[in-house]
FILUMMAR-535937 format. One record per residue: residue number from 0; residue in three letters; x, y, z of N, C-alpha, C in turn. Coordinates in nm, 4 decimals. Example, Ala and Ser with C-alpha at 12.3 -4.5 7.8 and 13.67 -1.06 7.14 Angstrom:
# FILUMMAR-535937
+-----+--------+----------+----------+----------+----------+----------+----------+----------+----------+----------+
: num : residu :      npx :      npy :      npz :     capx :     capy :     capz :      cpx :      cpy :      cpz :
+-----+--------+----------+----------+----------+----------+----------+----------+----------+----------+----------+
:   0 :    ALA :   1.3190 :  -0.5690 :   0.7800 :   1.2300 :  -0.4500 :   0.7800 :   1.3200 :  -0.3300 :   0.7800 :
:   1 :    SER :   1.2850 :  -0.2250 :   0.7080 :   1.3670 :  -0.1060 :   0.7140 :   1.2900 :   0.0030 :   0.7870 :
+-----+--------+----------+----------+----------+----------+----------+----------+----------+----------+----------+
This chain:
# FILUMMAR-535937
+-----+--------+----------+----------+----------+----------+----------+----------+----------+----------+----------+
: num : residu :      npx :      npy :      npz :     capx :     capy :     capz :      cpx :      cpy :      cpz :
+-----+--------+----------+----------+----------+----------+----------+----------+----------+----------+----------+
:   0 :    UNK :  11.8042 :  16.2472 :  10.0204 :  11.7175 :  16.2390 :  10.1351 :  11.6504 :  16.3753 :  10.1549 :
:   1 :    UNK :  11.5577 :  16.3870 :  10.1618 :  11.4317 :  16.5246 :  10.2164 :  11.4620 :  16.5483 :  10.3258 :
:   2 :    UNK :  11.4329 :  16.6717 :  10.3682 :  11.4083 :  16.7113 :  10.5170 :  11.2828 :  16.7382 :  10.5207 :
:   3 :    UNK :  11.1853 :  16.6346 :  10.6220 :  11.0584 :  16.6687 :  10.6912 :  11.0518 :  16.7494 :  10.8169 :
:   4 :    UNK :  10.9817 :  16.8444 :  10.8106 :  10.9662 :  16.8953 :  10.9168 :  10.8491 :  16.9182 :  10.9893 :
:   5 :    UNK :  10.8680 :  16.8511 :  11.1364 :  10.7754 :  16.7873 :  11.1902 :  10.7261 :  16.9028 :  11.3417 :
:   6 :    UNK :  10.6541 :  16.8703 :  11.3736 :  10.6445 :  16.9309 :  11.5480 :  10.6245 :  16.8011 :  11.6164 :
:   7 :    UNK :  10.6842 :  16.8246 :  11.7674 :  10.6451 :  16.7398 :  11.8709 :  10.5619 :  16.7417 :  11.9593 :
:   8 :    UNK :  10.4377 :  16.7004 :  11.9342 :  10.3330 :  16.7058 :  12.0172 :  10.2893 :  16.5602 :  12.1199 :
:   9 :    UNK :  10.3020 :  16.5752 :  12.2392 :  10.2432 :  16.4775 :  12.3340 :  10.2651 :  16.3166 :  12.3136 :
:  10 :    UNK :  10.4273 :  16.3523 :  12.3137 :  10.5432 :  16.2399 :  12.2638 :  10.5581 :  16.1653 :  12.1501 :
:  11 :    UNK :  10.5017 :  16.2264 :  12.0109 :  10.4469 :  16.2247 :  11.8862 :  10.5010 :  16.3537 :  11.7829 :
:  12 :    UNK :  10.5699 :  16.2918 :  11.6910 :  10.6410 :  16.3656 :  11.5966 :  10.5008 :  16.3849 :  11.4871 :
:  13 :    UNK :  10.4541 :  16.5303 :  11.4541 :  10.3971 :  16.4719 :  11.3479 :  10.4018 :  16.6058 :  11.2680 :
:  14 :    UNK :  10.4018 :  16.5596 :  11.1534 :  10.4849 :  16.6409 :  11.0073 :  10.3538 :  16.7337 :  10.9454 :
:  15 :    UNK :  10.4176 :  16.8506 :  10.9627 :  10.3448 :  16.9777 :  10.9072 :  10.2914 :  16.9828 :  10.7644 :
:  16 :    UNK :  10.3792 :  16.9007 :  10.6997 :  10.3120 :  16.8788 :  10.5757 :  10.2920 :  16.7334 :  10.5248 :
:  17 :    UNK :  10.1996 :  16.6799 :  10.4457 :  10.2016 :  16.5484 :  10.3891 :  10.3313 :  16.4855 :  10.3605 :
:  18 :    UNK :  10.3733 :  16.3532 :  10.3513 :  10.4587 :  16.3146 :  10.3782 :  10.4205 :  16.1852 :  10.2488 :
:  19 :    UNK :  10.5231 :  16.1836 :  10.1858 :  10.5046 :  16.0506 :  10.0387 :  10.6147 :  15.9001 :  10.1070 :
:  20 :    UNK :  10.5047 :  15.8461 :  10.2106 :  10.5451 :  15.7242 :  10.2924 :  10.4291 :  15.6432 :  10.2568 :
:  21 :    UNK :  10.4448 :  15.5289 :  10.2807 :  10.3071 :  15.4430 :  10.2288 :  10.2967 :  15.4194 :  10.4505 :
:  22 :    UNK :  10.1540 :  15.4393 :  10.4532 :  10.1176 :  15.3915 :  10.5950 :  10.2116 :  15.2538 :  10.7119 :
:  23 :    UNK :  10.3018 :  15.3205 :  10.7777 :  10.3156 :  15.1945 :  10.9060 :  10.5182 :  15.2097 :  10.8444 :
:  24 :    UNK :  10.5785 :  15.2962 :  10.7590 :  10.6766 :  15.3286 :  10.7122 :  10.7533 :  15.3076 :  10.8424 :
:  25 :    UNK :  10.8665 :  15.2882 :  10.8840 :  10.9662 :  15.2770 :  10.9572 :  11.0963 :  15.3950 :  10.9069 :
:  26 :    UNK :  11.0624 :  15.4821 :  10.9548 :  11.1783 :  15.5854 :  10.9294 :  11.3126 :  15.6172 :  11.0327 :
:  27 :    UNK :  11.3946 :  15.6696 :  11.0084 :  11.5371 :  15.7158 :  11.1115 :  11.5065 :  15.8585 :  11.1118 :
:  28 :    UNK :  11.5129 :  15.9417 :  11.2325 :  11.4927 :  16.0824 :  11.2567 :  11.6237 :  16.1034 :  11.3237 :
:  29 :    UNK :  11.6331 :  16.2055 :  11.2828 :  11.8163 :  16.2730 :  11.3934 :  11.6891 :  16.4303 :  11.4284 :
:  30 :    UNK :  11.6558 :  16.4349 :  11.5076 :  11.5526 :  16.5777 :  11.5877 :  11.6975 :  16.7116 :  11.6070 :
:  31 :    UNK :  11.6671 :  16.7663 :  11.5630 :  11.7072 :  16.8968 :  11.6135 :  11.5966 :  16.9677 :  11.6179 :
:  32 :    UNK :  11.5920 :  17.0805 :  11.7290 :  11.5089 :  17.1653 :  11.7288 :  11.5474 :  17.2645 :  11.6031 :
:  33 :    UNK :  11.4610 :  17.3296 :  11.5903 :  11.4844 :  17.4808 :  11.4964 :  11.4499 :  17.6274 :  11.5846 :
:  34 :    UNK :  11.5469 :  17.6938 :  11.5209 :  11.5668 :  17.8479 :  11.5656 :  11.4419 :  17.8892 :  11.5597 :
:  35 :    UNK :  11.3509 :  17.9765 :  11.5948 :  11.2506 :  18.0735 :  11.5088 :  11.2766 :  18.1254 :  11.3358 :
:  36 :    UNK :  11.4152 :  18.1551 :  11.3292 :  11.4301 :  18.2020 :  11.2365 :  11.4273 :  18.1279 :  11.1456 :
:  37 :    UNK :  11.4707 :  17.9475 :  11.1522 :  11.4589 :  17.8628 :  11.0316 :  11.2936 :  17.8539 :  11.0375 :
:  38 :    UNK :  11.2097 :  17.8612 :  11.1214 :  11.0829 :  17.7626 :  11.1033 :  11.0085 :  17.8890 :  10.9522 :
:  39 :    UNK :  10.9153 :  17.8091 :  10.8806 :  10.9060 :  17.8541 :  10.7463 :  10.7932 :  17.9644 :  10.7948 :
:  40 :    UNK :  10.7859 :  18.0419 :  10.6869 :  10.6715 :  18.1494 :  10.7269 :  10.5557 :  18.1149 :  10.6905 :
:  41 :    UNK :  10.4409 :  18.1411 :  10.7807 :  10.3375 :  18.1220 :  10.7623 :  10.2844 :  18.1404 :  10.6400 :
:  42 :    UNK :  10.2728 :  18.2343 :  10.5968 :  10.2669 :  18.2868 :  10.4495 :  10.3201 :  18.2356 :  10.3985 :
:  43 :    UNK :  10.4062 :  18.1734 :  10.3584 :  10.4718 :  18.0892 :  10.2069 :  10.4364 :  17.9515 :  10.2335 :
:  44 :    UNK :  10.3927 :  17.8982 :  10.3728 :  10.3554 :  17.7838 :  10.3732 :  10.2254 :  17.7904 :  10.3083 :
:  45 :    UNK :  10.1115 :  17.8869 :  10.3491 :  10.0130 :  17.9361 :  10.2597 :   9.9596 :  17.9048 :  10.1295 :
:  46 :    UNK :  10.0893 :  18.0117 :  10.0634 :  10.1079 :  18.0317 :   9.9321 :  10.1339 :  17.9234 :   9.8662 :
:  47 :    UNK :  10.2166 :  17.7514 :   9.9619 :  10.2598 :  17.6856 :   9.8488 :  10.1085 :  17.5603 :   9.8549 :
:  48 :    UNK :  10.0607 :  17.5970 :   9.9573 :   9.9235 :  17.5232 :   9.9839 :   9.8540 :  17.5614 :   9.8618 :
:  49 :    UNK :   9.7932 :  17.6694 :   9.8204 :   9.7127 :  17.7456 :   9.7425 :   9.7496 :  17.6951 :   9.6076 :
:  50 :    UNK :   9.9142 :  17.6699 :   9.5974 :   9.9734 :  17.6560 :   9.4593 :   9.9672 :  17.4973 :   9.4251 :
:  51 :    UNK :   9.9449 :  17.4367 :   9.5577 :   9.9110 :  17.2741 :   9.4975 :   9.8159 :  17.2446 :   9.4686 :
:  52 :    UNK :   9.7162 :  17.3213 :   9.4582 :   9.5748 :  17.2823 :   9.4523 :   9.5761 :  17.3055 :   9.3333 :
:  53 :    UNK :   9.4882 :  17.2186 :   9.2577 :   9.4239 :  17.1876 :   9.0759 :   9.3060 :  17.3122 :   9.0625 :
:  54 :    UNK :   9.2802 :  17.3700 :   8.9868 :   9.1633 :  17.4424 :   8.9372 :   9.1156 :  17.4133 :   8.8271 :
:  55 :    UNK :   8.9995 :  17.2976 :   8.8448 :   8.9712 :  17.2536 :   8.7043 :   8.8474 :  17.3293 :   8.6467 :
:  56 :    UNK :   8.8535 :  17.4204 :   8.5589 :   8.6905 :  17.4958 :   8.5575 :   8.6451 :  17.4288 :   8.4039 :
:  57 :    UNK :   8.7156 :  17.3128 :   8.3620 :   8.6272 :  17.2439 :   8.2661 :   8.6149 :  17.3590 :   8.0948 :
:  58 :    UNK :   8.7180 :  17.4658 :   8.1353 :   8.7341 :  17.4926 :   7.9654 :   8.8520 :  17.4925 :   7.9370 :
:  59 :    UNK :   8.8495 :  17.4324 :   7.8124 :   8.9731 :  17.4061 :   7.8024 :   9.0964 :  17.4840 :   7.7046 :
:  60 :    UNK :   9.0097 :  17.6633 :   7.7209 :   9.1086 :  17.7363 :   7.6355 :   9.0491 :  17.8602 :   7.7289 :
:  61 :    UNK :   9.0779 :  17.8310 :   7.8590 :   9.1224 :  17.8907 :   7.9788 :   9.2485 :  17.9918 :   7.9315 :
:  62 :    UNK :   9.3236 :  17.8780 :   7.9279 :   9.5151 :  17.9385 :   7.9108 :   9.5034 :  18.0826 :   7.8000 :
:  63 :    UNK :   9.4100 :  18.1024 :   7.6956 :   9.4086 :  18.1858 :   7.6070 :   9.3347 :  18.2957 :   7.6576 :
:  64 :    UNK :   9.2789 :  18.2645 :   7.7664 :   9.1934 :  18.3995 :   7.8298 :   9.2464 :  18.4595 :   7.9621 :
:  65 :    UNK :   9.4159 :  18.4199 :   7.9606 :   9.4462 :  18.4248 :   8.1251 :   9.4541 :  18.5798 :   8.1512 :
:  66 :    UNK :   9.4819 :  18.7149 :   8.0624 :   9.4748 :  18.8114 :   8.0772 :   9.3466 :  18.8725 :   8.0719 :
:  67 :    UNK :   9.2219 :  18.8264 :   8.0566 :   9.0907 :  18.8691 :   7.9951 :   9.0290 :  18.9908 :   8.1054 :
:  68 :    UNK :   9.0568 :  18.9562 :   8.2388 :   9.0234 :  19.0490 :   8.2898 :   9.1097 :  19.1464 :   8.4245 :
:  69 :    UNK :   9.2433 :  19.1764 :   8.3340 :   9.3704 :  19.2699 :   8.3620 :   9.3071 :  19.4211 :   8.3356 :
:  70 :    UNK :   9.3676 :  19.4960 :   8.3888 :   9.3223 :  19.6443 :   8.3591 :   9.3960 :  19.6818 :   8.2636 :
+-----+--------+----------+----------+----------+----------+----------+----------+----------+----------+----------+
């Protein structure tokens, strides 16, 4: 089982990140609040945003030029 983690807004749970449910899902929640200290950092939530995203630039020997412009 995953842990989603959601906020409660205006008697409405709704999940900080995408969620792999097909629409109208019937789920069980047990709510605990979280500390400050568990909630995730802005920055790595960021970072893992940035890291899901595809970069397709259409050549396909990219991978052989990944150092091309290192100092």
């Amino acid at each position: 089982m995953r842990t989603i983690l959601a906020v409660y807004e205006n008697g409405v749970f709704r999940p900080t990140e995408p969620v792999d449910l097909p629409e109208g899902s019937h789920v069980a929640l047990e709510a605990r609040a979280l500390r400050p200290s568990e909630l995730p950092s802005p920055h790595r939530t960021r970072i893992y945003e940035l890291l899901s995203q595809s970069d397709d630039t259409g050549d396909p020997l990219i991978s052989e030029r990944h150092n091309e412009h290192q100092p």
